[in-house]
C-alpha positions in Angstrom: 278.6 -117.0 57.8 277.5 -116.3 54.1 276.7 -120.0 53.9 274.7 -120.4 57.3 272.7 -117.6 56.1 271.4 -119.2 53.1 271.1 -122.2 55.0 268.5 -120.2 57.0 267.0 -118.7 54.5 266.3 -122.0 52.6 265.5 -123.7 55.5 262.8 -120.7 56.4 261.6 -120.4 52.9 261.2 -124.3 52.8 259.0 -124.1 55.8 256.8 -121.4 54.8 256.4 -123.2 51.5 255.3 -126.0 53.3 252.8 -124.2 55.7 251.4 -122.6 52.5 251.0 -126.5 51.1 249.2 -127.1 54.0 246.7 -124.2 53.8 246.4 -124.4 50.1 245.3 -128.2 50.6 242.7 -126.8 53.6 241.7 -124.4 51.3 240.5 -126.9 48.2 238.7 -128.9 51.4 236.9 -126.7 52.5 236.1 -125.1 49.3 235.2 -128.6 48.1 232.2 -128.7 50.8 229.6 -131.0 49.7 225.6 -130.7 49.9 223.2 -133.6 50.0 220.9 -133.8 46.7 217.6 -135.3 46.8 216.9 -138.7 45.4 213.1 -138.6 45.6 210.6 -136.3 45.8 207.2 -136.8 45.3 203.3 -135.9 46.5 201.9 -137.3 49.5 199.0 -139.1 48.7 197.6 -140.7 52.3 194.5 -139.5 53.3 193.8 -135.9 54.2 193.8 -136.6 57.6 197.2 -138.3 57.7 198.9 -135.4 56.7 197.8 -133.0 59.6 200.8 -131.9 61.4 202.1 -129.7 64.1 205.7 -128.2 64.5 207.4 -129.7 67.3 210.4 -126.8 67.7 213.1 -128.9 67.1 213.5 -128.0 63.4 213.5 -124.5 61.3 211.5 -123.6 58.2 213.6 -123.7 54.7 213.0 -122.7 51.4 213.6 -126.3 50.6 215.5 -129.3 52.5 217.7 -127.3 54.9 220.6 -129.2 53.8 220.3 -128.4 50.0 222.8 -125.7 48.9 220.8 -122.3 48.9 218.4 -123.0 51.5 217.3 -120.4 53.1 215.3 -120.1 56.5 211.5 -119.2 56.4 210.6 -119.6 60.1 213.4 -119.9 62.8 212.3 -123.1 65.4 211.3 -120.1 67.9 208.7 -118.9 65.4 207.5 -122.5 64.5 207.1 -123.5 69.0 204.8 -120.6 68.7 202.7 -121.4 66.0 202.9 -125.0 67.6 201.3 -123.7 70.7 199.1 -121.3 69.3 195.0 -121.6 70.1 194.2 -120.3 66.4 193.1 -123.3 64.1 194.9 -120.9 61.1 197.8 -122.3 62.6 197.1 -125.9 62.1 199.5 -127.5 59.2 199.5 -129.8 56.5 202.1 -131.6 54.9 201.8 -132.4 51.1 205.5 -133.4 49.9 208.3 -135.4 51.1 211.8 -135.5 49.8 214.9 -137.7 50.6 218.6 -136.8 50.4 221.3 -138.9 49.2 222.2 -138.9 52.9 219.1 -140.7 54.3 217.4 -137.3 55.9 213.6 -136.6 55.3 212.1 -133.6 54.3 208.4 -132.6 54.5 207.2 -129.6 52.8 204.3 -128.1 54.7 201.9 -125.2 54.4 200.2 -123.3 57.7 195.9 -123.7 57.0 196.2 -119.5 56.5 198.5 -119.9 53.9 201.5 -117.4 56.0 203.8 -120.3 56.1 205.1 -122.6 53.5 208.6 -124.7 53.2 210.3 -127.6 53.9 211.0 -128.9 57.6 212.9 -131.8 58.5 211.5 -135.2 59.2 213.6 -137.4 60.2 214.9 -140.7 59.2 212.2 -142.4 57.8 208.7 -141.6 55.7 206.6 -144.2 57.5 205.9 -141.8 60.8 206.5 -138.0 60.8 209.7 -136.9 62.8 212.2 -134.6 63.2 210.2 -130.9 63.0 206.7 -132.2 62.8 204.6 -134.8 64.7 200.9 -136.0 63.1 198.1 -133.4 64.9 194.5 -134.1 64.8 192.7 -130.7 63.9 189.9 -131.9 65.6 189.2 -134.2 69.1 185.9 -135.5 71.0 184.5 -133.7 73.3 184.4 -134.4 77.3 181.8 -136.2 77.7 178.9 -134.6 79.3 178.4 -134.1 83.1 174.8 -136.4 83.0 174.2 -134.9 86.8 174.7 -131.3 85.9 171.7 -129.6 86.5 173.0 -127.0 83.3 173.6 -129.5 81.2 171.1 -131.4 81.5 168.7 -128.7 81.0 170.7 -126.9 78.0 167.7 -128.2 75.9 165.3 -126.1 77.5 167.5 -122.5 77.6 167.3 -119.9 75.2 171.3 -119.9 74.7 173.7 -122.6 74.3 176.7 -119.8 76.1 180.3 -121.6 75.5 179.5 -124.9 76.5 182.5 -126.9 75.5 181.6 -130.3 77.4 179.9 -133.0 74.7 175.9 -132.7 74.0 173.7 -134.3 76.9 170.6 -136.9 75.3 168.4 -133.8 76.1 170.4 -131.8 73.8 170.8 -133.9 71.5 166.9 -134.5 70.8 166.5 -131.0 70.7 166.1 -128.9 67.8 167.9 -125.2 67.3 167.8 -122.3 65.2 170.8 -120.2 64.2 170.7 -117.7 67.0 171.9 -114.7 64.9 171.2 -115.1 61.3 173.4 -113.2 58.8 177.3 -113.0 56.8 179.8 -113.2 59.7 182.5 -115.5 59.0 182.9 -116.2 63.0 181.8 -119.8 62.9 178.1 -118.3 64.8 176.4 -117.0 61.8 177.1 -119.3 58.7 177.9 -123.2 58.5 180.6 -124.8 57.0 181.8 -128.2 55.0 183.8 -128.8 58.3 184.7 -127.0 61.2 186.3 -123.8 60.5 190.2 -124.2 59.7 190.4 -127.9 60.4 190.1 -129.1 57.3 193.1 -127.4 54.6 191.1 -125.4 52.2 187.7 -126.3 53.1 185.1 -123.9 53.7 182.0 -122.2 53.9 178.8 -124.1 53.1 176.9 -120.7 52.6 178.1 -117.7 52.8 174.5 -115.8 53.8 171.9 -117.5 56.8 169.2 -114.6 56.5 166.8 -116.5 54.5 166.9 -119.4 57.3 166.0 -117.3 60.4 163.0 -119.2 61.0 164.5 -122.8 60.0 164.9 -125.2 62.9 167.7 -127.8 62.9 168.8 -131.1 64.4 172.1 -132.0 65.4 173.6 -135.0 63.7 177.4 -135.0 65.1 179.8 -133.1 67.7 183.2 -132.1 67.7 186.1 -130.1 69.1 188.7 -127.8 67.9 191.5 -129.0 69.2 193.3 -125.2 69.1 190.6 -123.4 70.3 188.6 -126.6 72.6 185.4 -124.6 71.3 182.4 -127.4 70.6 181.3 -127.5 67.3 177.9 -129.5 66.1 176.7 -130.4 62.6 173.2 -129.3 62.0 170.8 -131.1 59.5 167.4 -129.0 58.3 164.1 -130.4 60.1 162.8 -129.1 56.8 164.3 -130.5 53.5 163.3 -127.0 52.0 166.3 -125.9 54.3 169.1 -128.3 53.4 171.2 -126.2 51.9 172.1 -124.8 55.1 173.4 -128.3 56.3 177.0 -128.0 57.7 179.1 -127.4 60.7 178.5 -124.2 63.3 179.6 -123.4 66.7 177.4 -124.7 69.4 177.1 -121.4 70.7 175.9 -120.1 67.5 172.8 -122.1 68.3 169.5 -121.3 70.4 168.2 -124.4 71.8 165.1 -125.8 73.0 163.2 -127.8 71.1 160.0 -125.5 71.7 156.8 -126.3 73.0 154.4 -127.5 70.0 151.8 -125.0 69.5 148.8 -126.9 67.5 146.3 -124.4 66.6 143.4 -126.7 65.0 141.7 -123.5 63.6 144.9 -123.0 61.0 147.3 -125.9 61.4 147.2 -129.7 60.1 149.2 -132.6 62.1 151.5 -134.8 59.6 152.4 -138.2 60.9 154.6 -140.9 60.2 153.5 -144.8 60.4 155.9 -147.4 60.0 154.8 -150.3 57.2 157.6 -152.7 58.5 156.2 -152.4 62.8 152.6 -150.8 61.5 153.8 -148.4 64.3 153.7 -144.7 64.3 156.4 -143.1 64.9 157.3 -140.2 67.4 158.1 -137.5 64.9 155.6 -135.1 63.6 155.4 -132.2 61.7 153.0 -129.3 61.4 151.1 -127.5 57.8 150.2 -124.3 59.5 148.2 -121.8 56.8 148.4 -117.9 56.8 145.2 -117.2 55.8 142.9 -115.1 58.5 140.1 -116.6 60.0 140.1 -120.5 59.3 138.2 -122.7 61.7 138.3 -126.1 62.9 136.7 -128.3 60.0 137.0 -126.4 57.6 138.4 -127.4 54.4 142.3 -126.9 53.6 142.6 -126.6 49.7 143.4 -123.5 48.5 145.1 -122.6 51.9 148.7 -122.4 52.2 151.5 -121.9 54.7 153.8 -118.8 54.7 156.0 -120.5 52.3 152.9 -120.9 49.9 153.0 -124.3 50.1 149.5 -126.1 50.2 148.8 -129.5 52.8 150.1 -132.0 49.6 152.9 -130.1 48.7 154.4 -129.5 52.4 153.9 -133.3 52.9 156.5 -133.9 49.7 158.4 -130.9 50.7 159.0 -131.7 54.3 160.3 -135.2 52.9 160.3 -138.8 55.6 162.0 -138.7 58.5 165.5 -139.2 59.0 166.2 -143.3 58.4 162.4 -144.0 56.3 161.2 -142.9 53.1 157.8 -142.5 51.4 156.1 -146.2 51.0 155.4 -145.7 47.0 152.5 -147.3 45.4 154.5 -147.6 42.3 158.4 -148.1 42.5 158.4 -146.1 39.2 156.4 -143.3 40.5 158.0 -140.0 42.2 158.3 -139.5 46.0 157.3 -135.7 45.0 153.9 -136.8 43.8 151.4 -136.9 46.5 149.1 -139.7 44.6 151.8 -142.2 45.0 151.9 -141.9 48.7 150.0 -143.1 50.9 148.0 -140.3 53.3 145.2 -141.5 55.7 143.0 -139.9 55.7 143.7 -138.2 51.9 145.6 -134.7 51.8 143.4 -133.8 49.3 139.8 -133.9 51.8 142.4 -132.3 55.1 140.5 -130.1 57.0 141.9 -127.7 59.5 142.4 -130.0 63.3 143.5 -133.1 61.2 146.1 -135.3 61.9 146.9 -137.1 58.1 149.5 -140.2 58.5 151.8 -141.0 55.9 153.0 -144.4 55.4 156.9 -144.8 55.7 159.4 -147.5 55.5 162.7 -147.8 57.3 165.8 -147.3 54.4 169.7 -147.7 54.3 171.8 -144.9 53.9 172.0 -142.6 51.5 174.9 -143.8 48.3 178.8 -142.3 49.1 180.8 -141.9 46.1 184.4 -142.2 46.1 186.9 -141.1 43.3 189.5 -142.9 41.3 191.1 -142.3 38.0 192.6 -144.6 35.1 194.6 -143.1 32.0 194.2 -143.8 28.3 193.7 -147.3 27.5 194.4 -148.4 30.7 192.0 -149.6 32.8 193.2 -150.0 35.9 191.8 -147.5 38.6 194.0 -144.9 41.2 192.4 -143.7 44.0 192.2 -139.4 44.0 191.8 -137.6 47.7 190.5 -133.8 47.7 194.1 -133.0 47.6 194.4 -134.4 43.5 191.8 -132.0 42.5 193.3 -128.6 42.4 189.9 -126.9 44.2 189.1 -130.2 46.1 186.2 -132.8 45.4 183.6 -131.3 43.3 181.0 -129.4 45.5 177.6 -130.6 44.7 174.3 -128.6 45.5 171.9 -130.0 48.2 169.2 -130.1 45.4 171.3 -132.3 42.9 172.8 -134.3 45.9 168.9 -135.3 46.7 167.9 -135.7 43.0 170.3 -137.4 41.5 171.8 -140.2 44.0 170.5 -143.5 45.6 168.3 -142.4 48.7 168.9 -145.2 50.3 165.6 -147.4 49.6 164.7 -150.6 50.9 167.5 -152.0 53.5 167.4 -155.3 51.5 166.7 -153.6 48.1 169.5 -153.0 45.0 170.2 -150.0 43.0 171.3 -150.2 39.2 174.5 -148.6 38.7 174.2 -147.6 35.1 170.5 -146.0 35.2 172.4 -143.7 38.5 175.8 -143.1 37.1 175.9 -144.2 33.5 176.7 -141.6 31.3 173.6 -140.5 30.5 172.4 -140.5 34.1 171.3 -137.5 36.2 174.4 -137.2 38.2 176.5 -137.0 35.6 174.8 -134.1 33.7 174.6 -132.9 37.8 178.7 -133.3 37.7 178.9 -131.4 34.7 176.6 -128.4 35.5 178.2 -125.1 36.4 174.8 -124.4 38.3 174.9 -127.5 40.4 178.3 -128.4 40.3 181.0 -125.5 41.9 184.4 -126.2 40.6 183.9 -127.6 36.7 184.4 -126.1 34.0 185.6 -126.7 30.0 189.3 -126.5 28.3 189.5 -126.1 24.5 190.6 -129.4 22.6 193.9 -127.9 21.2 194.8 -127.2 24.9 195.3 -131.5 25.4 197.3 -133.8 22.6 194.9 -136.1 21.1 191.6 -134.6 22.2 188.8 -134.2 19.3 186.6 -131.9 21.2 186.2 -129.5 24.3 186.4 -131.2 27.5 184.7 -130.6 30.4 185.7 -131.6 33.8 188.1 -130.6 36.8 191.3 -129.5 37.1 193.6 -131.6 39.3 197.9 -130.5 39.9 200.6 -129.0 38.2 202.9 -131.6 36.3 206.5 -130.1 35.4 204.6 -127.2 33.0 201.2 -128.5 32.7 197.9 -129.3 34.8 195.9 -132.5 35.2 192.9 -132.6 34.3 189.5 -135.0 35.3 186.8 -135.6 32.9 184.0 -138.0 34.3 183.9 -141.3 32.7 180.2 -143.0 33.2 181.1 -146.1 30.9 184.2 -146.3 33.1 182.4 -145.9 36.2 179.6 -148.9 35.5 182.4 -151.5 34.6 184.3 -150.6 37.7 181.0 -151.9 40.2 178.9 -154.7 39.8 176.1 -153.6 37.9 173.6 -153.6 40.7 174.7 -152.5 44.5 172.9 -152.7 48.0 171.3 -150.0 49.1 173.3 -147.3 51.2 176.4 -149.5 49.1 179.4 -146.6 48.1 179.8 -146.3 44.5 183.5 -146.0 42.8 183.8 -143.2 40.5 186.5 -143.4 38.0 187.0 -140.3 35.8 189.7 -139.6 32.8 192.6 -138.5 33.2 194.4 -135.6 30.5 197.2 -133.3 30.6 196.2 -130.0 29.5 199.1 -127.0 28.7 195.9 -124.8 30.0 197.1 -124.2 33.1 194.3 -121.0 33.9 193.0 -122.5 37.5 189.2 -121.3 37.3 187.8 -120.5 41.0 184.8 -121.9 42.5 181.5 -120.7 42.1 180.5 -118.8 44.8 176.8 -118.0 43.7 175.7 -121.7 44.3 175.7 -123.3 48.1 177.3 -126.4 47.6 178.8 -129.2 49.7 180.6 -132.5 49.4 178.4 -134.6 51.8 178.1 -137.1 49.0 181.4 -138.3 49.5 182.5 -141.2 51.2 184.8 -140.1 54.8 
């Protein structure tokens, strides 16, 4: 009896040790859980538009790759299908890094446009095509083309309001000219114009920030666009006036009064500018009026010492007003400024203008006006790396219209050349343009002892953190004229190529906001 008993009890005892074998080994599995590590992880550097994305719902928002020990959820997939379907450009996304695990999974770390949203979200299995939690978005589409047999349409050039038209422009529109219906701060899209349209482009903004002072300036419209959140049509103006051209950007159509208005030519105070053509000797269709303030001026009389109610006399609106769009002045001397009324050539002379005159100003037809496009090389190295707005810590350097017009290639003769060093050398305008804190909105200087190696103060741009310090950009001119051929085509884009430093000065300055700035030089 004694001996069955501790038979059983050995026999139970043996069991139990075993089942606690078993849970013990369980145990050390699952407490031996493993975590995929990342093997790469570096900054997207495709092209701005590229890296616009949208959430698909299929994948949450973490602190970092979601399979990482520690991650934590930002936005659950519910949160990130609303945002997805949401009619608020804010929403719109961009991605900006991309990590792999050890397991083949790819992570995307993306930011919402407003900012209220920032993590990683998985992207599938590869990093040629988004996946996974995100699919590429464009921010922007073309508009329905426009209903040509719509009476309202077709007549939008003649109305006093442009309403909430969303269809593209009609050819009657799009010879119009339009002032900004309600002049003033409002950050609507209505009010003030922009570098693009409003939250379709990450961290691009306003081109001014106040349109009082252009109540009475008329524009045309050079492109169309629209939101693709919103579907609201969006046009980019251009100043009829060059005195105006800092107002150039993006604005809501409906921000807009149309109607190119009926030319009022009072011969007792006004003087018709023309525009001939030396290539076709033809004149061409645009015109522009010198109307003066002063009381009681009569047909034939003379103009000098008149002046319009920007106190602008006949010769100066004439240099002001600038060549139409696609011609510029025909100089007499090549070396000679397009601001200098003797070196043009007015029939009959600005100078003997009497009130009722039409003067004509010879024009010829020119290329575009010189893109630039950044790139960057390091120490002695001369090989050049392409930088997007995205390697510059505040985006490509805003430049004023003013400097823009000043200090780049206007184009010229279609078949003529421009020299590269006399435009961008380093002692050419642009540069000291580049490098002027009242022309130029995001540059600024570090201190020497801030980067190894450096002899003096540097002034330049910052670009992105690396581990615990910043990049930074200085402009190299020298740099810049080895990397093009010495003399370019007209309209031809220039390569930039700036240094690049590593500074421990890691204090981001913030744009300049007292200068109206814009980065139409750049190449798209």
């Amino acid at each position: 009896m004694n001996n069955r008993l501790k038979k059983s009890l050995f026999t139970g005892l043996a069991a139990l040790g075993f089942v606690a074998a078993a849970g013990a080994v369980n145990a050390t599995t699952a407490n031996a859980k493993t975590y995929a590590k990342v093997v790469s992880n570096k900054k997207l550097t495709t092209n701005a538009n590229d890296r616009n994305v949208n959430f698909t719902g299929n994948s949450a928002l973490y602190t970092k790759a979601g399979t990482l020990k520690g991650a934590r959820v930002q936005a659950s997939k519910t949160t990130l299908s609303g945002l997805a379907s949401s009619t608020s450009s804010k929403n719109n996304v961009r991605a900006y890094r991309v990590a792999t695990t050890n397991r083949g999974s790819v992570y995307y770390k993306v930011v919402t446009y407003d900012g209220q949203y920032r993590g990683w979200i998985y992207g599938g299995k590869s990093t040629d095509s988004f996946g996974g939690g995100v699919k590429s978005y464009n921010t922007t589409t073309d508009p329905k083309s426009a209903d040509m047999t719509s009476t309202s349409s077709s007549s939008a050039a003649s109305t006093s309001t442009t309403s909430s038209q969303t269809t593209g422009l009609t050819d009657a529109q799009k010879a119009a000219t339009y002032k900004i219906a309600t002049v003033g701060t409002a950050n609507d899209g209505t009010q003030v114009t922009y570098t693009s349209p409003a939250w379709t482009q990450y961290k691009q903004g306003r081109v001014m920030t106040d349109s009082t002072k252009y109540k009475d300036a008329t524009f045309k419209i050079t492109d169309q666009t629209t939101r693709t959140r919103e579907g609201d049509l969006w046009v980019k103006i251009e100043a009829t006036d060059q005195a105006n051209s800092a107002a150039n950007g993006w604005i809501k159509f409906s921000g807009l009064t149309t109607g190119t208005p009926a030319e009022t030519f009072d011969a007792n105070k006004s003087v018709k500018i023309a525009y001939r053509d030396v290539t076709t000797g033809k004149t061409l269709d645009k015109t522009n009026t010198w109307t003066t303030t002063t009381a009681n001026t009569k047909q034939g009389d003379t103009t000098i010492n008149n002046v319009d109610n920007s106190g602008r006399s006949v010769s100066d609106y004439i240099t002001n007003t600038g060549a139409p769009t696609g011609y510029a002045f025909k100089l007499k001397s090549d070396s000679g400024s397009q601001s200098d009324i003797n070196n043009l050539t007015v029939t009959p002379s600005a100078d003997s203008a009497k009130f009722g005159d039409t003067l004509t100003v010879d024009v010829t037809p020119v290329a575009a006006t010189t893109k630039v496009k950044f790139s960057y090389s390091t120490g002695s190295n001369t090989a050049t790396n392409s930088l997007s707005a995205s390697d510059f810590a505040l985006g490509f350097p805003g430049l004023t219209a003013s400097a823009q017009k000043e200090t780049l290639p206007s184009g010229g003769d279609v078949n003529g050349v421009y020299n590269v060093d006399y435009w961008f050398g380093k002692n050419s305008g642009f540069a000291k343009a580049l490098n002027d804190a009242n022309k130029s909105n995001t540059v600024t200087t570090i201190k020497a002892n801030t980067v190894k190696g450096a002899k003096n103060d540097l002034t330049g741009f910052f670009g992105n953190m690396t581990g615990s310090q910043r990049y930074f950009y200085v402009y190299d001119g020298d740099a810049t004229v080895k990397a093009n051929a010495s003399a370019l085509k007209n309209g031809s884009t220039v390569q930039l190529v700036f240094d690049r430093y590593t500074t421990s000065n890691t204090q981001l300055n913030s744009k300049n906001a007292d200068i109206n700035t814009n980065t139409d030089y750049v190449a798209k």
